[in-house]
N, CA, C and O of each residue as an XYZ file, in Angstrom:
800
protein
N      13.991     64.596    148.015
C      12.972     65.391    148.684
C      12.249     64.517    149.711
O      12.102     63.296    149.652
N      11.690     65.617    150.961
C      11.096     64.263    152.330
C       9.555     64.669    151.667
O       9.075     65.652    151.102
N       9.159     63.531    152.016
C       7.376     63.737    151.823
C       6.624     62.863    152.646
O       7.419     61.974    152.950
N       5.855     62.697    153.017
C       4.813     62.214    153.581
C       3.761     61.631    152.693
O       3.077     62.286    151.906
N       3.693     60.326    152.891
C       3.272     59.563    151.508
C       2.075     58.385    152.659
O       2.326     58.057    153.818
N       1.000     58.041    151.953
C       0.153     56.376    152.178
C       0.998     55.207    151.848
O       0.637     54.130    152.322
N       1.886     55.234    151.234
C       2.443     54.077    150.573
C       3.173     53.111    151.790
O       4.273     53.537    152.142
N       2.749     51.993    152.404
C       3.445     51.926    153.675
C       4.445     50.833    153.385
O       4.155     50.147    152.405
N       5.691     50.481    154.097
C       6.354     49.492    153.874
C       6.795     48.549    155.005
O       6.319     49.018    156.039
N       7.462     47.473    155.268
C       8.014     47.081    156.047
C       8.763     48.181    157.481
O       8.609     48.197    158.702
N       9.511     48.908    156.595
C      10.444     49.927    157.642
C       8.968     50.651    158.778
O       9.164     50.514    159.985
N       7.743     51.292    158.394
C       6.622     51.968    158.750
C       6.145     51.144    159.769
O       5.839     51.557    160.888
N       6.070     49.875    159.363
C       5.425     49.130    161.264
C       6.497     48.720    162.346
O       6.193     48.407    163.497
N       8.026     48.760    161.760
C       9.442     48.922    162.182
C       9.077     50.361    163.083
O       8.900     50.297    164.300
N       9.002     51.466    162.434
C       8.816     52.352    163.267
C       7.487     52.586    163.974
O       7.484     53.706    164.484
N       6.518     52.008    164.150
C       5.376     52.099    164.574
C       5.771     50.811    165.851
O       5.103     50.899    166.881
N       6.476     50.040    165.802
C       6.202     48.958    166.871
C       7.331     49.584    168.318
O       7.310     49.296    169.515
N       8.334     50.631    167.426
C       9.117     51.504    168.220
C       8.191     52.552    168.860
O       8.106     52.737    170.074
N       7.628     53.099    168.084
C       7.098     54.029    168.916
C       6.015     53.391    169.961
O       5.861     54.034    171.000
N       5.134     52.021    169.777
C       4.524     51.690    171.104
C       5.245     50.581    171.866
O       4.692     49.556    172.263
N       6.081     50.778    171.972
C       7.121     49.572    173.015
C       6.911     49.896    174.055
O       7.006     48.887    174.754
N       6.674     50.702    174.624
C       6.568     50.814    176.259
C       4.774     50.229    176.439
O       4.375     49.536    177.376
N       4.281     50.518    175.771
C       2.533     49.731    175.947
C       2.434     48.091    175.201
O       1.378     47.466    175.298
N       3.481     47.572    174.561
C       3.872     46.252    174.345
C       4.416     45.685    175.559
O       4.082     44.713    176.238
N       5.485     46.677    175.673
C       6.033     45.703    176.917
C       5.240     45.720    178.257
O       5.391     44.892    179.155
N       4.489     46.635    178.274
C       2.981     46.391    179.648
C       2.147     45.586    179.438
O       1.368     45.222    180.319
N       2.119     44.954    177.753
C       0.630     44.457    178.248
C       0.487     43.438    177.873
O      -0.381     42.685    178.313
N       1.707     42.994    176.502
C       1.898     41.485    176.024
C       3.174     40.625    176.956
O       4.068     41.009    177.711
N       2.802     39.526    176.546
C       3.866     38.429    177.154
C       5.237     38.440    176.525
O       6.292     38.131    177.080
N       5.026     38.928    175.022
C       5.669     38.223    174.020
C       6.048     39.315    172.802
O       5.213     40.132    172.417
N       7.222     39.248    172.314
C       6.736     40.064    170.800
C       5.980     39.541    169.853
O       5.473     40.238    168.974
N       5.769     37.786    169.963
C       5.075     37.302    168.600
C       3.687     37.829    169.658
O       2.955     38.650    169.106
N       3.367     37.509    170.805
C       1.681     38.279    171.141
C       1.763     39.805    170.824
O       0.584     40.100    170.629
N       2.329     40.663    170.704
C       2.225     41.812    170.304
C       2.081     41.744    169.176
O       1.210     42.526    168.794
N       2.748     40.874    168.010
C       2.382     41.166    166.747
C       1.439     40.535    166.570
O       0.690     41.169    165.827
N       0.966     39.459    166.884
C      -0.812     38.851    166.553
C      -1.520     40.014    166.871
O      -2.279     40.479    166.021
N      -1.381     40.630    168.099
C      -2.643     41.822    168.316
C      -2.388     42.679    167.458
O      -3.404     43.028    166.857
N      -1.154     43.346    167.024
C      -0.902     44.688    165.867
C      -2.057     44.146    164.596
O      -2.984     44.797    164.115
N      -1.546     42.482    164.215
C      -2.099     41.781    162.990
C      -3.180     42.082    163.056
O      -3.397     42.802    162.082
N      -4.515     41.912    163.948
C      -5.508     41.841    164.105
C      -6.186     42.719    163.622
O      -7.098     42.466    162.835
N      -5.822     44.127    164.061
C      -6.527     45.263    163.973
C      -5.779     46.019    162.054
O      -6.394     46.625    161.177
N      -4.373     45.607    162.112
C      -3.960     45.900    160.480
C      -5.329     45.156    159.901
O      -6.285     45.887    159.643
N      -5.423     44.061    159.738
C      -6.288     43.043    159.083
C      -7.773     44.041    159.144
O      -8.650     44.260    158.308
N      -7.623     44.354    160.111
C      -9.570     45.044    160.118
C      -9.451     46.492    159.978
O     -10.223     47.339    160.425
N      -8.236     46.692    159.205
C      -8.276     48.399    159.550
C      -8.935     49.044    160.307
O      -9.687     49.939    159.919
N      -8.732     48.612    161.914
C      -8.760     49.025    162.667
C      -7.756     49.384    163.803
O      -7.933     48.969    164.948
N      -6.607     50.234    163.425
C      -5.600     50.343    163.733
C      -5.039     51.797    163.337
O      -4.781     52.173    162.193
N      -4.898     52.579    164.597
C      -5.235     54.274    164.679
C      -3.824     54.645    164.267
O      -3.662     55.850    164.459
N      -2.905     54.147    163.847
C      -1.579     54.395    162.865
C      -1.499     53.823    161.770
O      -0.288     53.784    161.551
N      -2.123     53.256    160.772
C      -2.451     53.174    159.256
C      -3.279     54.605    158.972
O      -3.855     55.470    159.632
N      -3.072     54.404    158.024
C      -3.789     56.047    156.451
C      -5.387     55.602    156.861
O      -5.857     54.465    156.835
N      -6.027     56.805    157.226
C      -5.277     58.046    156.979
C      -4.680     58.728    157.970
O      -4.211     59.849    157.772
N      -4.626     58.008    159.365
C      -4.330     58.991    160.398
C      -2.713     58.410    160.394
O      -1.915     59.265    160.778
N      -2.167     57.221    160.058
C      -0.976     57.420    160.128
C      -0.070     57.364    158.949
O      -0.413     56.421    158.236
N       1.308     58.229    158.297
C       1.676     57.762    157.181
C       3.165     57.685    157.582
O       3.391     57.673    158.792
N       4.032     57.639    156.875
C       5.679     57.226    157.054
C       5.949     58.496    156.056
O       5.367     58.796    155.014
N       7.322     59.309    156.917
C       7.749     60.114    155.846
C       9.050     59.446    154.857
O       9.662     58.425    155.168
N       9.233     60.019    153.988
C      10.432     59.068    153.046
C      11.005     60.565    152.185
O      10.574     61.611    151.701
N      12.765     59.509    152.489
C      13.546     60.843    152.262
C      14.706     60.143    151.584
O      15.711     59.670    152.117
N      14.235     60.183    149.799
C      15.550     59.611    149.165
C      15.042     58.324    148.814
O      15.922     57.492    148.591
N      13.735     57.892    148.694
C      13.181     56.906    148.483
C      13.654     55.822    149.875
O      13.878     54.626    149.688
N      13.721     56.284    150.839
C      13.605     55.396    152.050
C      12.641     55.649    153.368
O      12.453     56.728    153.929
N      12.203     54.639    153.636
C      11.188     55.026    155.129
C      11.875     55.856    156.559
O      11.979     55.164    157.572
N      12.193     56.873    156.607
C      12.902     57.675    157.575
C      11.977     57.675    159.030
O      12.516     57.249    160.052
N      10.701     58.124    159.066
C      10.016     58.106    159.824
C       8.597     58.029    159.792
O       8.026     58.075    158.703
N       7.882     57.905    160.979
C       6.456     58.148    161.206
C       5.917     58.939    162.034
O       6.613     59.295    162.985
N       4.201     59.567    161.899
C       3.933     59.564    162.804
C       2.355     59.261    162.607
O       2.153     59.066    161.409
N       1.006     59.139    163.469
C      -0.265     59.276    162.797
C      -0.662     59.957    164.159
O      -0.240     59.815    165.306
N      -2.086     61.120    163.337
C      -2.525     61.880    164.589
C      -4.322     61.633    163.888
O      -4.690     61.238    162.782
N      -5.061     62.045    165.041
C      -5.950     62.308    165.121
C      -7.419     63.196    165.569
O      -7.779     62.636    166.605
N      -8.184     64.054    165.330
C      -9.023     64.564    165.937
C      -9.698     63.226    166.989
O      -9.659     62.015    166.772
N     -10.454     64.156    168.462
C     -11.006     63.385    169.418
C     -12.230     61.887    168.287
O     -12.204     60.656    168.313
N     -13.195     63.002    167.393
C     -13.972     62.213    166.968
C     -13.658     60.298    166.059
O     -14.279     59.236    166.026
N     -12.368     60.826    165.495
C     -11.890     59.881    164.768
C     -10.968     58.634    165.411
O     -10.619     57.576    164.885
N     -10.666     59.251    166.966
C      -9.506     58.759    167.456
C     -10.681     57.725    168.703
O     -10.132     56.847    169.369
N     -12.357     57.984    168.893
C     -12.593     57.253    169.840
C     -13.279     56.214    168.711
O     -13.317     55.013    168.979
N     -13.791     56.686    167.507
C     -14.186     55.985    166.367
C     -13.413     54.649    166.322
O     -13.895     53.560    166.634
N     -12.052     54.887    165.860
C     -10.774     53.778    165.486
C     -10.757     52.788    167.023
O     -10.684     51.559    167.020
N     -10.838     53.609    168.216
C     -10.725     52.565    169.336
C     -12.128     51.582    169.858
O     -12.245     50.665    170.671
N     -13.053     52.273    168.966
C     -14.109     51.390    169.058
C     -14.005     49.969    167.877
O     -14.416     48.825    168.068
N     -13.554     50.336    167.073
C     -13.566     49.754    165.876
C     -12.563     48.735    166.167
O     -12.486     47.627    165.635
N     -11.649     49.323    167.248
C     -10.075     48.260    167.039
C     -10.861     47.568    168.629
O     -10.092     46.710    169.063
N     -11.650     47.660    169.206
C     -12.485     46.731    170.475
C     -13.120     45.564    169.603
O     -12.762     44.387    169.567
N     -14.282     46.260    168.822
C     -15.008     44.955    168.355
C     -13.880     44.142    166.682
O     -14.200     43.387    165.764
N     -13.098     44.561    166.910
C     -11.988     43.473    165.798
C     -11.380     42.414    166.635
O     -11.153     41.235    166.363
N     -11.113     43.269    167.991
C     -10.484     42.476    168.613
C     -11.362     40.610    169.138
O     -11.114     39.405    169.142
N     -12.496     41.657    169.512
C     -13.753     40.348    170.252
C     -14.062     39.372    168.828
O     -14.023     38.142    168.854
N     -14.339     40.101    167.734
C     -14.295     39.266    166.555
C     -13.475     38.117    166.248
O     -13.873     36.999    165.921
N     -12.288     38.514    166.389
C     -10.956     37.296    166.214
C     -10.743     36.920    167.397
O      -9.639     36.546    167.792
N     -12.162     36.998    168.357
C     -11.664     36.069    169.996
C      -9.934     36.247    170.348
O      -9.140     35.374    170.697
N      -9.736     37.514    170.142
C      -8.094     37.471    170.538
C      -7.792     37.498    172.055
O      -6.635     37.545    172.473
N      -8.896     37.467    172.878
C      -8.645     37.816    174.231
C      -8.812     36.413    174.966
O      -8.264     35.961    175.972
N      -9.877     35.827    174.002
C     -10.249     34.358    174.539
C      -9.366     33.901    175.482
O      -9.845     33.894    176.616
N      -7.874     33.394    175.361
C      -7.450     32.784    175.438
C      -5.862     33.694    176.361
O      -4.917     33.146    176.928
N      -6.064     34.783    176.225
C      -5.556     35.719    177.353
C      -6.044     37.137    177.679
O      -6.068     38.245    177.143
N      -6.502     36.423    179.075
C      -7.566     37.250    179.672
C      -6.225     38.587    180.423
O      -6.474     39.734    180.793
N      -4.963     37.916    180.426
C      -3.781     38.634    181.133
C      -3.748     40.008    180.287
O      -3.639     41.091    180.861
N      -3.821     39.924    179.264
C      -3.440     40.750    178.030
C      -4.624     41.868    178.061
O      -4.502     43.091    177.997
N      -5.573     41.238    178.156
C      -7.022     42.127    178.022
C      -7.038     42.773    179.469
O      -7.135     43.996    179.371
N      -6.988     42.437    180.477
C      -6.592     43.514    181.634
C      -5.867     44.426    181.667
O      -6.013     45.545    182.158
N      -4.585     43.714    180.838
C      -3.272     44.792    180.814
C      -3.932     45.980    179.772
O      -3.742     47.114    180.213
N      -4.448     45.946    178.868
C      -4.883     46.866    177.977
C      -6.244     47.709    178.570
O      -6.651     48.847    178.334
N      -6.542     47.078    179.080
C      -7.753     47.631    180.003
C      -6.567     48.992    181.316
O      -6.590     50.222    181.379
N      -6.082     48.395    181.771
C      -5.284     48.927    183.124
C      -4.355     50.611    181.616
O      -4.020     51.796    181.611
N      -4.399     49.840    181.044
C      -3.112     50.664    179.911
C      -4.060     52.068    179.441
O      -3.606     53.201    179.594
N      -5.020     51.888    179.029
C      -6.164     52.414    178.443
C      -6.577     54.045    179.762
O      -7.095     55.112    179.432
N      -6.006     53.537    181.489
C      -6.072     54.662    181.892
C      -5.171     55.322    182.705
O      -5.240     55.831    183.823
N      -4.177     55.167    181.743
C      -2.986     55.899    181.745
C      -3.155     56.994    180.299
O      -2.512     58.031    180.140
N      -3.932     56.571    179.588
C      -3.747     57.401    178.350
C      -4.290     58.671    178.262
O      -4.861     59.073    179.276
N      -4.251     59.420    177.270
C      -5.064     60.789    177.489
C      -5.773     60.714    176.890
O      -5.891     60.072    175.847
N      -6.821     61.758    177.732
C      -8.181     62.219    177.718
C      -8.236     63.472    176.742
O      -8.052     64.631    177.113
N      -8.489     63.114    175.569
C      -8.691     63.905    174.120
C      -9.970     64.774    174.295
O     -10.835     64.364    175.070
N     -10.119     65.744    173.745
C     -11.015     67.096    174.265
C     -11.282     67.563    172.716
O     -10.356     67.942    171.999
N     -12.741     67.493    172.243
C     -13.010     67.828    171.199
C     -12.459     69.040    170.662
O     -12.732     69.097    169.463
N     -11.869     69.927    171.008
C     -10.675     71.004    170.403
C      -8.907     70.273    170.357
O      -7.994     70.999    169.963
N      -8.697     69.217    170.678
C      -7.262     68.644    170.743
C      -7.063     68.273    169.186
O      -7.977     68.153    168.370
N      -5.969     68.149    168.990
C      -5.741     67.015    167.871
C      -4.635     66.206    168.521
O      -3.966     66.882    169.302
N      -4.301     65.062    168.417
C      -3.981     64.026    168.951
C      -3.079     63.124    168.575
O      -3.501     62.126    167.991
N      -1.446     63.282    168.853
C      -0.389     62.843    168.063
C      -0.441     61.318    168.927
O      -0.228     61.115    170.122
N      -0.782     60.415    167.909
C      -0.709     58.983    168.416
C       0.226     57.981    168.317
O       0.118     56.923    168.937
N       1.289     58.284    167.455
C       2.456     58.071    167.348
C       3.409     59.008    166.407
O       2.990     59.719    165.493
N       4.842     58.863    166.828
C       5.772     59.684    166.292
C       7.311     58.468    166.467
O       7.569     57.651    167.351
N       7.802     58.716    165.637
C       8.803     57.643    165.423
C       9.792     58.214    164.699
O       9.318     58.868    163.770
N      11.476     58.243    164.763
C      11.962     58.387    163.524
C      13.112     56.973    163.797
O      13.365     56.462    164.888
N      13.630     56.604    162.541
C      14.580     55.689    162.561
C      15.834     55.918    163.511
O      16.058     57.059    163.913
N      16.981     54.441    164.023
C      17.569     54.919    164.336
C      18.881     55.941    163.976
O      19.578     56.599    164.748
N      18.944     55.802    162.359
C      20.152     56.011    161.603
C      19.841     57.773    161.671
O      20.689     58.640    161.879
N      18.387     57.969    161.432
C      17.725     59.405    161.098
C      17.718     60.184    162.062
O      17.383     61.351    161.855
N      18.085     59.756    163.385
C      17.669     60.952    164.663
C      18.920     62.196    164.196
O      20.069     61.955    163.825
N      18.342     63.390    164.336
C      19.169     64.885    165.223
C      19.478     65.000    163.317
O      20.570     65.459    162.983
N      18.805     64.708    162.561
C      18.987     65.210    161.285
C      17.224     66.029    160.928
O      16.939     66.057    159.731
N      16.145     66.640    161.921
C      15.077     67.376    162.085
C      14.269     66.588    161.436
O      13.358     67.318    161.044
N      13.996     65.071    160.954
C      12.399     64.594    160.919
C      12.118     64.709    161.547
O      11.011     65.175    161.276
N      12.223     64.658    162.757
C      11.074     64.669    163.874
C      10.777     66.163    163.940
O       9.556     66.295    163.851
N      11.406     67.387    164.063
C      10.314     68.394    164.192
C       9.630     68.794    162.793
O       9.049     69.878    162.778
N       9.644     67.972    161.535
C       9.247     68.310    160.611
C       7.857     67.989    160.704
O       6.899     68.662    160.323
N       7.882     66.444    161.476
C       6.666     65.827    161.996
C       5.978     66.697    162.209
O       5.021     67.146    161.578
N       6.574     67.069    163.393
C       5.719     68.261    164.265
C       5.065     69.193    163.908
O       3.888     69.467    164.141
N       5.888     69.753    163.277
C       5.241     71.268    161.988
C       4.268     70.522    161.356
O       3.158     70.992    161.608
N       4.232     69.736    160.774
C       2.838     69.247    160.136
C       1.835     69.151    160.768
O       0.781     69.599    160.316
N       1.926     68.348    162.363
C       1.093     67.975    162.814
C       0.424     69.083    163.279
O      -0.804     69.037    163.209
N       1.030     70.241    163.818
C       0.729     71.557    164.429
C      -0.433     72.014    163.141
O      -1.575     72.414    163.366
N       0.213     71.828    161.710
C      -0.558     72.611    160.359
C      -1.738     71.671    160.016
O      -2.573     72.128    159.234
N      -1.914     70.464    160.477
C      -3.128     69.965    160.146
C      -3.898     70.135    160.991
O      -5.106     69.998    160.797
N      -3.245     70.570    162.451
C      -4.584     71.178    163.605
C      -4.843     71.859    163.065
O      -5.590     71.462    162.171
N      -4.584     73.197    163.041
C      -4.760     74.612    162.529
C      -5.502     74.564    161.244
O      -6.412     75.391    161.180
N      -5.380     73.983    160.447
C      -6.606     73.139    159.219
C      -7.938     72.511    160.023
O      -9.088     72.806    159.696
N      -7.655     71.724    160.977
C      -8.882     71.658    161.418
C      -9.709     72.688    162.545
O     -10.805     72.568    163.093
N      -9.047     73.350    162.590
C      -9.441     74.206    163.420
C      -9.462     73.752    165.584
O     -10.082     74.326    166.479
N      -8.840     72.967    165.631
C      -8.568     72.674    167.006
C      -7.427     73.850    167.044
O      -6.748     74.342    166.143
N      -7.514     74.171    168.856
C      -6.834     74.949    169.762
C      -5.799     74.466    170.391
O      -4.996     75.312    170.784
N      -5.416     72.683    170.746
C      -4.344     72.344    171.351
C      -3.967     70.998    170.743
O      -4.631     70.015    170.414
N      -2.354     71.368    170.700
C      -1.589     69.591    170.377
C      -1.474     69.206    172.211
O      -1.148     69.728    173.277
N      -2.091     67.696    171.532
C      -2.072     66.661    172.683
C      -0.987     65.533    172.328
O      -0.442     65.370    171.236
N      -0.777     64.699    173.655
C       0.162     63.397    173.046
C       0.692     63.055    174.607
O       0.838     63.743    175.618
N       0.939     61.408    174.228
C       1.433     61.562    175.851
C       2.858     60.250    175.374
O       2.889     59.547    174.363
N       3.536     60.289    176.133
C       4.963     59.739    176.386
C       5.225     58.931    177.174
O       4.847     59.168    178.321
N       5.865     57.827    176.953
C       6.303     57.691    178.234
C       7.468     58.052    179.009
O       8.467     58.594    178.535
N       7.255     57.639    180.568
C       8.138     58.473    181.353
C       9.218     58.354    181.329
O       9.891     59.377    181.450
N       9.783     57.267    181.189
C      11.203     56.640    180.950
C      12.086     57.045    179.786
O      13.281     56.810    179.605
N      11.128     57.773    178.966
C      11.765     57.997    177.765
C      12.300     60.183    177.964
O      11.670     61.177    177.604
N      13.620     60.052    178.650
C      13.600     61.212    178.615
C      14.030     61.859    177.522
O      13.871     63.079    177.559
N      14.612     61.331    176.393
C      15.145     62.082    175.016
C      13.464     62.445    174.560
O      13.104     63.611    174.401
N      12.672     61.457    174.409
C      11.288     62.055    173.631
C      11.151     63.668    174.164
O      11.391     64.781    173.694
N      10.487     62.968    175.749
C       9.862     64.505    176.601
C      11.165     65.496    176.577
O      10.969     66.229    177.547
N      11.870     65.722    176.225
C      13.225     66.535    176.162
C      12.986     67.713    174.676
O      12.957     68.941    174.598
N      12.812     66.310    173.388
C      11.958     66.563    172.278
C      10.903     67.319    172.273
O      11.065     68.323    171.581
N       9.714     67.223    172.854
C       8.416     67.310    173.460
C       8.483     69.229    173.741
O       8.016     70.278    173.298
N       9.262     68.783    174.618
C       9.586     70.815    175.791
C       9.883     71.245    174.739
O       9.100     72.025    174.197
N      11.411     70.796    173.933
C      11.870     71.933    172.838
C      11.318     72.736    171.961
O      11.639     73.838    171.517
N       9.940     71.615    171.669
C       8.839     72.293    170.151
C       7.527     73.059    171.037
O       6.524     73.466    170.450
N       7.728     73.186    172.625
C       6.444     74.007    173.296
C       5.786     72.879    173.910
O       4.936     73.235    174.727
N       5.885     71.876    173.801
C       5.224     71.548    174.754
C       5.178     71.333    176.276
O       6.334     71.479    176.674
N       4.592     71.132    177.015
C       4.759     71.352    178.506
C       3.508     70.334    179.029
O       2.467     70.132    178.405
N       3.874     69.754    180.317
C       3.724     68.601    181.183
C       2.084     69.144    181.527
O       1.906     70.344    181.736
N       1.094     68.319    181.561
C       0.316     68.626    182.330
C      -0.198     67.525    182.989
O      -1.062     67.831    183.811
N       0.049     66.337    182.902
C       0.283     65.712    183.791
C       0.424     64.129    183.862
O       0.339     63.606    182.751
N       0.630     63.210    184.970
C       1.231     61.895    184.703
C       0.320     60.722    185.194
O      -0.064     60.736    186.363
N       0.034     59.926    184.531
C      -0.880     58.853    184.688
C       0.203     57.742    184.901
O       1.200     57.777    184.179
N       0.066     56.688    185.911
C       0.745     55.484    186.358
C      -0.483     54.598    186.534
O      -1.551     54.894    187.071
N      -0.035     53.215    185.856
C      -0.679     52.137    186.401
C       0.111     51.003    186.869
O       1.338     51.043    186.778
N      -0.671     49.695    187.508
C       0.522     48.969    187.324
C      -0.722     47.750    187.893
O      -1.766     47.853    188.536
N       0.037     46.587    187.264
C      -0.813     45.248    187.044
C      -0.245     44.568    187.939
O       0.819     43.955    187.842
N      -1.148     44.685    189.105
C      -0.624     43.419    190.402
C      -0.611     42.128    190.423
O      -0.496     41.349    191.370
N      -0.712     41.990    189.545
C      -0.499     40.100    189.175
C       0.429     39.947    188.339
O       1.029     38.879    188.214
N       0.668     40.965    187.672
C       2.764     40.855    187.182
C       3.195     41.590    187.470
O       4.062     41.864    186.640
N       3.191     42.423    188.445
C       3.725     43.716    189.086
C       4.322     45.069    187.840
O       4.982     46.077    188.091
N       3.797     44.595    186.543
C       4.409     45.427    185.838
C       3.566     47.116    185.557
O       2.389     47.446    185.415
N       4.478     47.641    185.572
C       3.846     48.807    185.527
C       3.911     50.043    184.337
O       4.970     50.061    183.710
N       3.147     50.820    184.054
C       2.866     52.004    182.745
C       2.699     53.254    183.084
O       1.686     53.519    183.732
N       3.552     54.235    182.772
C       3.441     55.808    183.157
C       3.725     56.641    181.894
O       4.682     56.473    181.139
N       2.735     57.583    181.774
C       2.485     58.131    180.645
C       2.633     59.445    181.291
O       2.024     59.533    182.357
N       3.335     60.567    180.891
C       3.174     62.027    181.055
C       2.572     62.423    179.679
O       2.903     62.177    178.519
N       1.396     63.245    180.342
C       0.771     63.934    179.238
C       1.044     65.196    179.015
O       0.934     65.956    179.977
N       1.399     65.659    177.917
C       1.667     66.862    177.054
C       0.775     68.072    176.411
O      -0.450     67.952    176.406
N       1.335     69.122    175.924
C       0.030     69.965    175.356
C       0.852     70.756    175.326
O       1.832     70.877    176.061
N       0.357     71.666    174.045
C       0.581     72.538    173.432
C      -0.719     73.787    172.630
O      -1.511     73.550    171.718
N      -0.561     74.751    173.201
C      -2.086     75.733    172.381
C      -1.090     75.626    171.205
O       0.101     75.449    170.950
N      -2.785     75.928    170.418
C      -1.921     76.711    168.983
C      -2.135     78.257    169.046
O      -2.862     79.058    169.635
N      -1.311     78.257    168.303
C      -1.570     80.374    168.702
C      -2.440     80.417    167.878
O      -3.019     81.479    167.647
């Protein structure tokens, strides 16, 4: 049986470091600097894909997938919380490159609307794709809006990734629009299309 469980494992930040690779590869140097910053905010539970907003589903006693969502209130809460963890463990001290890039990254993202609920990551393994975790995700995520009483699924993608947004259209959602940045001192650049969906 699939369930959706707190219990997190190794495979769960496996799929969590998949689902933010395109904002790793904008804004760290490095995968070990991406995982010191992931560390940071795990360590201070301050990190908006741990329980309760994020869990791993498991199917057969294995980690198949993820996803974690959030209402606006909880989701600017966690990014305040994951700012001052960060200044705490002086993680920027010493790259100021990184803290721009996340700064520059930060407005590409979407603008959450106290009726949204807010899919902040979605992940499934690679062995698991086109076997429906991922729209099972979805159905949940749609049923815990509708529990909270919000009017629209939000979430944004990136652009490069056309199997996701392909994903995205199939379950209703539709484009409303695309944020690009790009860091002129490494010329690297971040484009996010943002998504939405009413609930009926």
């Amino acid at each position: 049986m699939t369930e959706l469980t707190a219990t997190l494992d190794p495979a769960f930040f496996e799929l969590e470091r998949q689902a933010s690779e395109a904002y790793s590869r904008f804004v760290f140097d490095s995968n070990r600097e991406a995982d010191e910053f992931w560390h940071v905010l795990i360590d201070a539970r301050a990190a908006e894909f741990l329980p309760p907003f994020g869990r791993p589903m498991v199917d057969a006693g294995r980690v198949v997938a993820m996803m974690a969502c959030l209402g606006q209130h909880d989701l600017r809460a966690m990014r305040l919380r994951s700012a001052a963890a960060l200044a705490k463990a002086r993680f920027f001290l010493a790259r100021p490159d990184a803290q721009r890039r996340v700064q520059l990254a930060s407005r590409a993202q979407m603008v959450v609307q106290p009726s949204d609920y807010y899919l902040s990551r979605l992940a499934v393994g690679t062995g698991q794709r086109r076997c429906g975790f991922g729209r099972r995700l979805l159905t949940q995520f749609e049923a815990e809006a509708t529990q909270r009483g919000c009017i629209r699924l939000v979430l944004e993608v990136s652009a490069d990734n056309a199997a996701a947004i392909g994903f995205y259209e199939n379950y209703g959602f539709t484009r409303t629009s695309a944020f690009r940045v790009v860091d002129d001192q490494s010329g690297r650049a971040l484009e996010y299309i943002h998504m939405a969906k009413p609930i009926a």
